[in-house]
N, C-alpha and C positions, 0 to 999 in steps of 0.2 A: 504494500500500500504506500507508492513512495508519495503520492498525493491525496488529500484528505477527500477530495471530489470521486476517489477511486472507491471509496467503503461501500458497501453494497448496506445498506439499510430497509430490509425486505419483509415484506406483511405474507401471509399465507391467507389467499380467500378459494375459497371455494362454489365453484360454478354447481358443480355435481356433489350430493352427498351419500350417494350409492357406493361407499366403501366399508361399510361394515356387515352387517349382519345381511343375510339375502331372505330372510322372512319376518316377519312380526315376533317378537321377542318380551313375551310379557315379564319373566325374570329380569329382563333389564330395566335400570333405572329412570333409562335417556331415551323417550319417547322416537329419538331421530337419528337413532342408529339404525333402525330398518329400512333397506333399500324399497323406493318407492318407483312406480312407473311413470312420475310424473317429474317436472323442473320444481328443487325445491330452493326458488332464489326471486328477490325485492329488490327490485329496480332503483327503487327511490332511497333501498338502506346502501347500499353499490356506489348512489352517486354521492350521498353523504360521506361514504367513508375514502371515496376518491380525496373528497376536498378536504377529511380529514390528514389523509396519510401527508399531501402540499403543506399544511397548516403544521406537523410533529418532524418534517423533516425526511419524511419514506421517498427513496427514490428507485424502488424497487417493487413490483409485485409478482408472487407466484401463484399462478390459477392453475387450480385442481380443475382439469376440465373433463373428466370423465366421459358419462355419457351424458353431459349438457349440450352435446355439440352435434349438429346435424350435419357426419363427416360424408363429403362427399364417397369417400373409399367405401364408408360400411354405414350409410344411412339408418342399417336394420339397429343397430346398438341405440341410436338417439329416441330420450326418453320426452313425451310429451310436454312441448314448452320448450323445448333444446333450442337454444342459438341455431340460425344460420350461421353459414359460414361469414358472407357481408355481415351480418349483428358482430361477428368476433372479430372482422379484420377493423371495422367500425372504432368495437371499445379499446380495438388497441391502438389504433392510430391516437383515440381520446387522450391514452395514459401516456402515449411518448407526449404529448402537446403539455401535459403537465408537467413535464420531467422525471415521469416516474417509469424505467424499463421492466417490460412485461417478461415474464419466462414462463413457460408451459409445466403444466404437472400431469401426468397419467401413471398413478400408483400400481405397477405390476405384480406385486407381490398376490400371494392368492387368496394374502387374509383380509385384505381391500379387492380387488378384484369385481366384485357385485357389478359394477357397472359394467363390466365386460360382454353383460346379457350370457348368451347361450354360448359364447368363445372361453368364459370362464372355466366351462366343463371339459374345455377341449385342448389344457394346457400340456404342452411339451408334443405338439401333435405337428403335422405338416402345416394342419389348416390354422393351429394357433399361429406360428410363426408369420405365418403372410400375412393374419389378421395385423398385429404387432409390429410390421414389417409395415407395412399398408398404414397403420395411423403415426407410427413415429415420422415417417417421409412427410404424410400430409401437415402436420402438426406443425413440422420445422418449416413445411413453406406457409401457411399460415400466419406463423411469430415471427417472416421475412426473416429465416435461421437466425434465432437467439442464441447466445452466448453460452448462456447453460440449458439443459432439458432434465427436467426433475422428473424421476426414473419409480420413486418412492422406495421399496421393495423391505419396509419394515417389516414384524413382527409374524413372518411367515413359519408359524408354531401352531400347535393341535391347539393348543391352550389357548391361541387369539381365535380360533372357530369352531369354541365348543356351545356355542348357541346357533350354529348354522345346519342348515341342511345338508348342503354339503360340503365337507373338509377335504382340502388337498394342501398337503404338505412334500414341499418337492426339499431333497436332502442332501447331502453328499455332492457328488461332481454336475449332479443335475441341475442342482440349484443357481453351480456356478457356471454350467452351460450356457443357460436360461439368463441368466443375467450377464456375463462376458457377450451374448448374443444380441441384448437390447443395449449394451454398451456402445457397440459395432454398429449399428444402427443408426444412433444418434450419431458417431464422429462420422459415418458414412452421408450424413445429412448435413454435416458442417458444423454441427454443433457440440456441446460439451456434457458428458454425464455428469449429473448430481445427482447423489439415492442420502438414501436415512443411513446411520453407521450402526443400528445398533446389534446388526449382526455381529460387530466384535466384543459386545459383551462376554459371550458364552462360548464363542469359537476366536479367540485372539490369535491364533496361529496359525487356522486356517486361513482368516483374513488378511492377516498379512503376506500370505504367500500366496494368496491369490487374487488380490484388490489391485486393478491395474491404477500406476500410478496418477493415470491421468483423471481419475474419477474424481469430482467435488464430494467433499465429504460432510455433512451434518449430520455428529452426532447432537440425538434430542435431550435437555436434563431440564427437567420442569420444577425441582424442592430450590430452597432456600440454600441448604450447606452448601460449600464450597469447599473443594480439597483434593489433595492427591491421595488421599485413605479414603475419597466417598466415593461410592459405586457408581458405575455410569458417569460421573462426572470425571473421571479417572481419562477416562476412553478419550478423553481433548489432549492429553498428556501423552500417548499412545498413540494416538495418530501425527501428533507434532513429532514425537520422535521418530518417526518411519517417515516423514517429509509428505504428507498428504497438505495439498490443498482441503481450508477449511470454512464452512461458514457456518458458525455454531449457532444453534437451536433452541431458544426459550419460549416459556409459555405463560400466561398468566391462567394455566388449566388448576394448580392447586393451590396457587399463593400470587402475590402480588407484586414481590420484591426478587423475583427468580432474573425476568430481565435486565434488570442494572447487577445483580450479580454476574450473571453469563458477560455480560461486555467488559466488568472488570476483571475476575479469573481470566478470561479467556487473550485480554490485552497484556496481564503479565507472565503467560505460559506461553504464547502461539506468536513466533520469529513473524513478524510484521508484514512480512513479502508472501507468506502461508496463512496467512488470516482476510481473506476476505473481504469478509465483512458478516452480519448477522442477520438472522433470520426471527422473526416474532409468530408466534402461532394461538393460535382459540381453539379451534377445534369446536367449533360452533356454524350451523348451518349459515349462512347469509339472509337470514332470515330479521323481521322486523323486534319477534321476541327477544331475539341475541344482541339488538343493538347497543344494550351495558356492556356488556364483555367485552366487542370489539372495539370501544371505543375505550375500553379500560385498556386492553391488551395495545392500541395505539398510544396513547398516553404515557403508558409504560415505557413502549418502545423509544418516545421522542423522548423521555427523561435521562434512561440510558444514553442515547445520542449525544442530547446536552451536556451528561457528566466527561463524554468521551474526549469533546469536543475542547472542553475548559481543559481537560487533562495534558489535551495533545496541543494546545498553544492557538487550537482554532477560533471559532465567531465565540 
């Protein structure tokens, strides 16, 4: 980051919220975790939090675009209400005019997946890969090839799809098939992989000897501690020393105070030219009910930014 204009300062919203559960899930507690056949996204909360992210300082967004998008390739995935393709080429022209750079997300992993529709069932198959194949090409000429392409491919465990219908858990060299595949993808499109790190929590070893160096890396830590003894927060220290590109991952999902930790830990462990910049997440539909959170979880972000900013000699 030899310039302060280079930090990436990036919101997570989501178009699609088809990544978790693929049925109605009355043991859950989060009424909007079940994938629905319909767009579950507010216009009017999208254009507020545009002019909020101008207002805290974001010059970055990542859109989960799932199946909100009525992709030319596979029209049959898009769920009622979906973007056009002009509606997406539209809002992105919108967010460069504010200064904010758009980057794509399509979560491959199979414990997000839901939006995938009927391709979901058909993973590590011929006909999956050309699907895969088919939306990451269209994607990147859609986002006029963006810089990075967020890949997701988190929490692919029995344990993240033990309320689903159906569970597929891909393991061993499959996983990293599947994934070194959708890597090849994206640089074959001109653009740059970003996924979630928290594969190295549980497999440190595999991942390093199998994580190509050119991948962006966000591992996610959503508590308050901070440390080289705390779990998962560990994983920033562990990828800085293996030389990964980072843009570390906070969230106002269980505390309030997690964001300006993550930009401080993360400024005095991660060598400056490896660090990015940050990512802010909710984990909340785009919806009119979530408007507290997201504008809590912006807030946060732009407080972080300001303490960054005073620290590093900036505005």
């Amino acid at each position: 980051m030899a310039d302060q204009a280079d930090v990436l300062w990036g919101y997570l919203i989501h178009l699609s919220f088809n990544m978790w559960a693929d049925r109605d899930a009355p043991d859950w507690d989060v009424e909007h975790v079940s994938a629905k056949p319909y767009l579950r996204f507010d216009d009017g909360l999208w254009r507020d939090l545009c002019d909020k992210m101008v207002q805290v300082g974001v010059n970055a967004v990542v859109i989960d675009l799932g199946d909100g998008v009525q992709y030319q390739s596979h029209p049959e995935i898009a769920v009622e209400g979906a973007w056009t393709t002009e509606r997406l080429r539209h809002e992105l022209r919108a967010l460069r005019e504010l200064g904010i750079e758009p980057f794509p997300k399509l979560n491959f992993s199979t414990a997000h997946d839901a939006w995938l529709g009927p391709y979901a069932r058909c993973v590590s198959t011929d006909l999956y890969y050309q699907v895969c194949r088919d939306l990451v090409a269209e994607v990147i000429d859609l986002f006029d090839v963006p810089r990075f392409f967020h890949l997701g491919m988190d929490e692919e465990t029995a344990h993240h799809q033990r309320h689903y219908q159906y569970a597929l858990v891909r393991q061993y060299d499959l996983w990293w098939h599947d994934f070194c595949f959708l890597v090849d993808q994206v640089a074959s499109g001109g653009s740059r992989a970003w996924v979630w790190s928290d594969y190295v929590w549980d497999h440190p070893d595999t991942f390093y000897q199998n994580m190509p160096a050119s991948v962006v890396q966000s591992n996610w830590y959503y508590r308050p501690e901070f440390g080289a003894d705390v779990a998962r927060c560990d994983a920033y220290l562990g990828l800085e020393a293996h030389g990964y590109d980072q843009i570390p991952t906070g969230s106002n999902w269980t505390c309030e105070e997690n964001m300006v930790g993550t930009v401080e830990f993360c400024r005095q462990h991660i060598a400056s030219e490896r660090l990015l910049g940050f990512l802010q997440t909710v984990w909340k539909p785009t919806l009119e009910f979530c408007r507290q959170r997201h504008e809590q979880a912006l807030d946060l972000l732009g407080e972080a930014r300001r303490r960054w900013l005073q620290q590093e000699g900036g505005e």
